[in-house]
C-alpha positions as CSV (number, residue, x, y, z in Angstrom):
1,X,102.7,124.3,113.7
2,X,106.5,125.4,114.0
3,X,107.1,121.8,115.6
4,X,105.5,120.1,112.5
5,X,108.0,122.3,110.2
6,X,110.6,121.0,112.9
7,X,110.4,117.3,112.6
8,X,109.5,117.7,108.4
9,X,113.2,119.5,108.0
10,X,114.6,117.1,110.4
11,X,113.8,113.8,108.6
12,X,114.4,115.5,105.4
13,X,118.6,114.6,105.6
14,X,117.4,111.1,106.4
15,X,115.1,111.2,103.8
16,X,116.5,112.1,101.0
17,X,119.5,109.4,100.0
18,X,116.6,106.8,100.0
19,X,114.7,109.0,98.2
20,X,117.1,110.0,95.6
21,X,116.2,107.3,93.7
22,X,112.6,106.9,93.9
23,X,110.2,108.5,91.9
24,X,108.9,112.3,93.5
25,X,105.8,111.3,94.1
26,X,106.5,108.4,95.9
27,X,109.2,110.0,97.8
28,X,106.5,113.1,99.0
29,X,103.9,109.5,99.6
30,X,107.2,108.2,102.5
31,X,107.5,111.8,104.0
32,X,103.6,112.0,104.5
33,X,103.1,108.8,105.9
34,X,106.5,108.9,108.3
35,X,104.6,112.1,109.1
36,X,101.1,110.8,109.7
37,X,102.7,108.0,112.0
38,X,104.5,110.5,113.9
39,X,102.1,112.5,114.9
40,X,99.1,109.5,115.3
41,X,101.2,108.4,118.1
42,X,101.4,111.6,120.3
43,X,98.4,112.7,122.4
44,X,98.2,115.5,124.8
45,X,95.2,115.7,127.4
46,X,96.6,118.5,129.6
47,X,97.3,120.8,126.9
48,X,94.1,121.1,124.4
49,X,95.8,123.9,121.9
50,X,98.5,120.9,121.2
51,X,96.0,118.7,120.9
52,X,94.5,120.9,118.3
53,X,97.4,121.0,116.3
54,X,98.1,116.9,116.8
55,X,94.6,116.6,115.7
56,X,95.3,118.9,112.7
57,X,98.7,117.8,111.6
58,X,97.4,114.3,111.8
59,X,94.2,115.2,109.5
60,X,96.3,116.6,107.1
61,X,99.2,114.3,107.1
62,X,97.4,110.8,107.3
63,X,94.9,112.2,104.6
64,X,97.1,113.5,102.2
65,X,99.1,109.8,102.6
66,X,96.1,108.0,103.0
67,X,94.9,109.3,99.3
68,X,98.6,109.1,97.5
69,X,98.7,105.8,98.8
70,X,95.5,104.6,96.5
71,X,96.7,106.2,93.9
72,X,100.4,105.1,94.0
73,X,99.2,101.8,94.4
74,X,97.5,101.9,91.0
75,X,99.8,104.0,89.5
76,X,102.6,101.8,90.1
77,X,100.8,98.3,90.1
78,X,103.2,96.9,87.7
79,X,106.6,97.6,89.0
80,X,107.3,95.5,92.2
81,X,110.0,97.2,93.4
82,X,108.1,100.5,93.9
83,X,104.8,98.5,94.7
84,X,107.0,97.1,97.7
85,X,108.4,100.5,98.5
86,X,104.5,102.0,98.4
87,X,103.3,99.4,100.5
88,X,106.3,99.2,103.8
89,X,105.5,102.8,103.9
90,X,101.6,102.5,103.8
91,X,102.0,102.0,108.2
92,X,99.5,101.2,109.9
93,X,98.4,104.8,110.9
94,X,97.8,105.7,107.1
95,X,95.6,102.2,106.5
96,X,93.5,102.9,109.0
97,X,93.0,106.5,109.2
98,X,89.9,107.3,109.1
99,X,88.9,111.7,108.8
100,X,87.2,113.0,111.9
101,X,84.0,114.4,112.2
């Protein structure tokens, strides 16, 4: 858990000029999916506590994304600059998450 508060106040700096401008919601929709494609890309077989904590980081992360990315997309249907935005951050990892069982 301490790593996941790591990386989050480590890409906040880079974050947040790009971000200025954008809308809060959408800015908090690019921090959860930069997060959910961060952690959907490690895996850890020797170690299964950190992969308890992958596994839960991604759950949260891609989920949360995953559901601000429906409703951003309706939201902001009819402004294509943040439509674009919504969509280059909607990575792959957020599209196809899919909650475990």
């Amino acid at each position: 858990m301490q790593l996941l508060f790591a990386v989050v106040f480590a890409c906040l700096p880079l974050l947040a000029g790009a971000q200025e401008k954008l809308p809060k919601d959408v800015a908090r929709f690019a921090e959860n999916a930069q997060m959910c494609e961060h952690f959907a890309g490690e895996w850890d077989d020797n170690d299964k506590a950190r992969q308890r904590e992958i596994t839960q980081a991604i759950e949260q992360s891609c989920g949360q994304a995953q559901r601000q990315w429906k409703r951003l997309s309706a939201k902001y249907a009819g402004q294509p600059k943040l439509q674009k935005i919504i969509d280059e951050q909607a990575n792959d990892a957020v599209r196809s998450y899919r909650k475990s069982s």
